[in-house]
MARZAZA-316928 format. One record per residue (C-alpha): residue number from 1; residue in three letters; x, y, z. Coordinates in nm, 3 decimals, m for minus. Each point is the difference from the previous one (the first is absolute). Example, Ala and Ser with C-alpha at 12.3 -4.5 7.8 and 13.67 -1.06 7.14 Angstrom:
<markols>
1;ala;1.230;m0.450;0.780
2;ser;0.137;0.344;m0.066
</markols>
This chain:
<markols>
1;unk;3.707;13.589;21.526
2;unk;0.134;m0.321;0.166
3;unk;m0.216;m0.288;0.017
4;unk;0.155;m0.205;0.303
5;unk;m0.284;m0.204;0.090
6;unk;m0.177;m0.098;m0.324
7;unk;m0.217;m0.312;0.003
8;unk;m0.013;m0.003;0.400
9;unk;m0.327;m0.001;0.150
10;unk;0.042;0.251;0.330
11;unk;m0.260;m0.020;0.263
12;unk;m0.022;0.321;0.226
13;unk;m0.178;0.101;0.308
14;unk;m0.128;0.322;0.076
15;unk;m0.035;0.116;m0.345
16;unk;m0.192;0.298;m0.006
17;unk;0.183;0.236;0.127
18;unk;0.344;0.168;0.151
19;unk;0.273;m0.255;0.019
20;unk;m0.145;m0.314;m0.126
21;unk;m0.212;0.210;m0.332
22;unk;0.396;0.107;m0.096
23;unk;0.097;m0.322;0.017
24;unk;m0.250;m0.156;m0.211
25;unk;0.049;0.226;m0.249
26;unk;0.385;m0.019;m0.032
27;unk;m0.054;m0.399;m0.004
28;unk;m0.253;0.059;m0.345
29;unk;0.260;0.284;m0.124
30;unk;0.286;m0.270;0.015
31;unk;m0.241;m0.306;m0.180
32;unk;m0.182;m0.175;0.285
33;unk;m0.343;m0.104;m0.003
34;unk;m0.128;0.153;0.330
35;unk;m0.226;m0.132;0.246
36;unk;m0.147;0.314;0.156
37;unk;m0.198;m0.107;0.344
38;unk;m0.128;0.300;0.266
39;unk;m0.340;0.084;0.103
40;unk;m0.085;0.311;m0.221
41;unk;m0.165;m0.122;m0.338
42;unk;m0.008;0.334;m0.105
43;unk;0.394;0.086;0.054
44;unk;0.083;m0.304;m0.132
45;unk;m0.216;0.069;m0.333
46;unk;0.212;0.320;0.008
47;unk;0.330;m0.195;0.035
48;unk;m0.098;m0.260;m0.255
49;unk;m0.077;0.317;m0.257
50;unk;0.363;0.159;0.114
51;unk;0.126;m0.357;m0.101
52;unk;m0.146;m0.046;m0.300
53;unk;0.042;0.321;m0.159
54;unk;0.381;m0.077;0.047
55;unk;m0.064;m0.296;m0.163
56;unk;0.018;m0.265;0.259
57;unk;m0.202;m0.264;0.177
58;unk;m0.206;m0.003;0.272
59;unk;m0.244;m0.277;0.183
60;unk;m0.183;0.170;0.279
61;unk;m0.102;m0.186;0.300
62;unk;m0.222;0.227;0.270
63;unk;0.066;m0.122;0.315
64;unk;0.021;0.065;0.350
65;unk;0.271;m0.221;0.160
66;unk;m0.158;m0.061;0.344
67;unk;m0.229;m0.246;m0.248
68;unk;0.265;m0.250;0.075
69;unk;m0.163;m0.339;m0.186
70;unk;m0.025;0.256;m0.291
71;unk;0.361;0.039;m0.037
72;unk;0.013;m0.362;m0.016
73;unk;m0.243;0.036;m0.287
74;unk;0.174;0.227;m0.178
75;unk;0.300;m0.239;m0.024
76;unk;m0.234;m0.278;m0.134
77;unk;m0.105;0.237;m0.285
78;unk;0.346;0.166;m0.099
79;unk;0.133;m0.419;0.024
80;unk;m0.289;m0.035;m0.256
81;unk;0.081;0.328;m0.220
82;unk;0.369;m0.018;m0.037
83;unk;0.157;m0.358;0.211
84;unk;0.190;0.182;0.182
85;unk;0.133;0.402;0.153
86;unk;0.327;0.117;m0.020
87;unk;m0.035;0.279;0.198
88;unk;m0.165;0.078;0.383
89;unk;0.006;0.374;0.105
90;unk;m0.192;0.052;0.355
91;unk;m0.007;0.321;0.008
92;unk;m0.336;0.061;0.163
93;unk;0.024;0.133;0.373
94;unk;m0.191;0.244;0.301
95;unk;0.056;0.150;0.313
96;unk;m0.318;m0.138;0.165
97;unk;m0.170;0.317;0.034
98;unk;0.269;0.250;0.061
99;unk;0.292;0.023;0.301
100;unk;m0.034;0.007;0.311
101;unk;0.125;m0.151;0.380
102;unk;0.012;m0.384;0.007
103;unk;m0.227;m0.005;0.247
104;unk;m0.264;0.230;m0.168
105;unk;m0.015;m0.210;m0.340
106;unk;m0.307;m0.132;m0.050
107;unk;m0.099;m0.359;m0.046
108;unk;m0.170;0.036;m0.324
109;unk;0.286;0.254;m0.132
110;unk;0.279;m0.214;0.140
111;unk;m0.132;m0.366;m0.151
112;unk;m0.067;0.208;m0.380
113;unk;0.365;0.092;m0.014
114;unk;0.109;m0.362;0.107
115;unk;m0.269;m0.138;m0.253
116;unk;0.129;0.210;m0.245
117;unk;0.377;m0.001;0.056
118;unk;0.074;m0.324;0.117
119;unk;m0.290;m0.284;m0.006
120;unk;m0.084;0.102;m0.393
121;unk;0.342;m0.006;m0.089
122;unk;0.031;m0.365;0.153
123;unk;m0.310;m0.071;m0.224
124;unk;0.220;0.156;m0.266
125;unk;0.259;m0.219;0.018
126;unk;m0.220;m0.314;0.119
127;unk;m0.207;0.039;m0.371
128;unk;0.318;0.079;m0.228
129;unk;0.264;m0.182;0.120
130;unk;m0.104;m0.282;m0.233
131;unk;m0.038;0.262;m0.311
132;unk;0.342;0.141;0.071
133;unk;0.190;m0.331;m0.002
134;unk;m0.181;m0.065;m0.331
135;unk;0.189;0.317;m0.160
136;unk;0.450;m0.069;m0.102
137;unk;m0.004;0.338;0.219
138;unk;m0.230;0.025;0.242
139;unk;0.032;0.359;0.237
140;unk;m0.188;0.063;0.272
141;unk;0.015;0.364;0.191
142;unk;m0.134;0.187;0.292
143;unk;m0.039;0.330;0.112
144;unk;0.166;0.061;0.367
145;unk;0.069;0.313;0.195
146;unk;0.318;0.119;0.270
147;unk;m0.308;0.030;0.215
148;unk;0.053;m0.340;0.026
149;unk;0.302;0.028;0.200
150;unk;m0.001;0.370;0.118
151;unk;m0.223;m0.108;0.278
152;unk;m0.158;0.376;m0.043
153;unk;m0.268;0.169;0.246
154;unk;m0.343;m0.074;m0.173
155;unk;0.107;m0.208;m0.248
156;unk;m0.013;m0.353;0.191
157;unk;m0.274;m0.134;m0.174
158;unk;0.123;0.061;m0.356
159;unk;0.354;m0.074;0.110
160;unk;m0.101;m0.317;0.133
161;unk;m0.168;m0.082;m0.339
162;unk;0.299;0.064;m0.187
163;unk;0.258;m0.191;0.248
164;unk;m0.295;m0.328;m0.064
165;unk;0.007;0.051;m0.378
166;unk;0.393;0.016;0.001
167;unk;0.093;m0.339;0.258
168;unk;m0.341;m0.145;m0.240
169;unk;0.165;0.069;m0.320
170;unk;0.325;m0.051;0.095
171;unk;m0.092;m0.349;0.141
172;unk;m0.198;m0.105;m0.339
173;unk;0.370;0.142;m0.160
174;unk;0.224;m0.261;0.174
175;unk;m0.277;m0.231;m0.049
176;unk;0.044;m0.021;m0.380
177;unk;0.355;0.153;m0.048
178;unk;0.172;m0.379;m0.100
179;unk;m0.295;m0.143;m0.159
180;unk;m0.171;0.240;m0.220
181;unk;0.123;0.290;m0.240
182;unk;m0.215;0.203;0.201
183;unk;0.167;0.346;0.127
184;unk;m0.194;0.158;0.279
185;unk;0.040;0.338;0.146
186;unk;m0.108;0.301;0.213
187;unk;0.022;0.357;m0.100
188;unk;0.010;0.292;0.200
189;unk;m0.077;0.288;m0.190
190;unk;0.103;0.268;0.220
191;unk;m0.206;0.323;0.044
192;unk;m0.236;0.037;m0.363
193;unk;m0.297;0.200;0.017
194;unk;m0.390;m0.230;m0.013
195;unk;m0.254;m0.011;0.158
196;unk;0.113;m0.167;0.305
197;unk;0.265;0.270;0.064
198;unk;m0.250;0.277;m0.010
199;unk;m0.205;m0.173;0.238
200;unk;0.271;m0.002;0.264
201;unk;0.118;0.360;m0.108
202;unk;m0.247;0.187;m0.059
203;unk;0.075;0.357;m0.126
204;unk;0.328;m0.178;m0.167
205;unk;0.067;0.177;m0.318
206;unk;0.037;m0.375;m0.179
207;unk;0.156;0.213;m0.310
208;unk;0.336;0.051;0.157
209;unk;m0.011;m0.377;0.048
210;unk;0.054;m0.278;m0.213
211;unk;m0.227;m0.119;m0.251
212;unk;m0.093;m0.353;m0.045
213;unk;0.112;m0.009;m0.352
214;unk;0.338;0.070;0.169
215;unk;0.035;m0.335;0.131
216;unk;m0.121;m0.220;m0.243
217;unk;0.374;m0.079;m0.135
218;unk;0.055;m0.245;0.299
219;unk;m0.288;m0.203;m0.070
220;unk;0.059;m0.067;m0.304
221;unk;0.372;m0.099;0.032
222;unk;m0.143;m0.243;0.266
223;unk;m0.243;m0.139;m0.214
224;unk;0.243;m0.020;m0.310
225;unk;0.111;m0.392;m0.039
226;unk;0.368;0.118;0.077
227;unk;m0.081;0.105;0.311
228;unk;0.266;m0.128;0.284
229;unk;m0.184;0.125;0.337
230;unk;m0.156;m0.288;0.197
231;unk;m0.152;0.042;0.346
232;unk;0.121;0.384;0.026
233;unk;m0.089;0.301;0.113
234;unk;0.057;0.239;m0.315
235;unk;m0.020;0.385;0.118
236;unk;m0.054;0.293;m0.194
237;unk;0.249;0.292;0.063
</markols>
């Protein structure tokens, strides 16, 4: 087994399960320490069992991200722990209560997925910033969709989350790209069955899809300290 990211303390969004669970695993298979943050204490007792059984670390950190000082809190506490993070993975995201015409969406659905997708991310970045700069390799990455772009029938909302996370991240990229070893990027994973996907398709047989595990590969070469992507968009094929 390779160990490409021993010694780095990974922080990671959306934890418990699908997309953002696969992640955090691969990041303790290949020597991180891994901050594990969702809402689900239970799944993330699970994941920190999975973890540990393997024989890596875990910290878990239940949290739901539309606590927004809390994030802030978090950072205080890892800055405390360990001086500094090496890596960010915002992997966390929802649809707002399903699809559906733009002018159908409701408030409350439409403000989650923006509180969710876009203002906690901000947070995100806002809180760790500081703790990234503190690591020789700092890498910071973020979960975006083609719905961002595609401009597709009942997917405005979420689309227009994603297309605010991307000019947001891409922004904080150029931002640090000459002053910091920071290396900041967005990854679209393509089509991989979670929960979010079976939400949108219902009926979907998410077998013939692809699994999470499947695309863990790219987050770690973009969290590895030879990483040469800054401010892109890195898809999955």
């Amino acid at each position: 087994m390779t160990v490409r990211l021993s010694g780095k303390i990974a922080v990671v969004t959306g934890a418990s399960r699908g997309i953002g669970r696969a992640v955090a695993r691969r990041f303790a298979a290949e020597g991180a320490e891994v901050v594990c943050i969702a809402r689900t204490q239970g799944a993330l007792e699970e994941l920190d069992d999975e973890i540990a059984d393997a024989g890596g670390k875990a910290v878990l950190c239940p949290l739901d991200l539309r606590q927004f000082d809390a994030i802030d809190q978090v950072a205080a506490a890892l800055f405390q722990r360990f001086g500094r993070i090496d890596i960010l993975a915002g992997i966390a995201g929802d649809i707002g209560g399903g699809l559906g015409p733009v002018g159908h969406q409701k408030p409350k659905h439409f403000q989650e997925a923006f509180d969710i997708n876009v203002t906690a991310n901000y947070r995100l970045i806002r809180a760790f910033d500081p703790l990234l700069r503190m690591s020789d390799a700092g890498r910071a990455m973020f979960v975006t969709s083609g719905a961002a772009h595609a401009a597709l029938p009942y997917w405005g909302c979420y689309g227009a989350t994603k297309a605010a996370l991307e000019s947001l991240v891409q922004s904080w990229a150029a931002e640090v790209a000459s002053i910091t070893a920071l290396k900041v990027n967005l990854i679209d994973p393509g089509i991989v069955a979670t929960r979010m996907r079976a939400i949108a398709f219902p009926g979907e047989d998410q077998s013939r899809l692809r699994q999470p595990e499947q695309v863990t590969e790219t987050f770690v070469q973009l969290a590895e300290a030879g990483c040469a992507p800054h401010g892109e968009i890195v898809r999955i094929p």
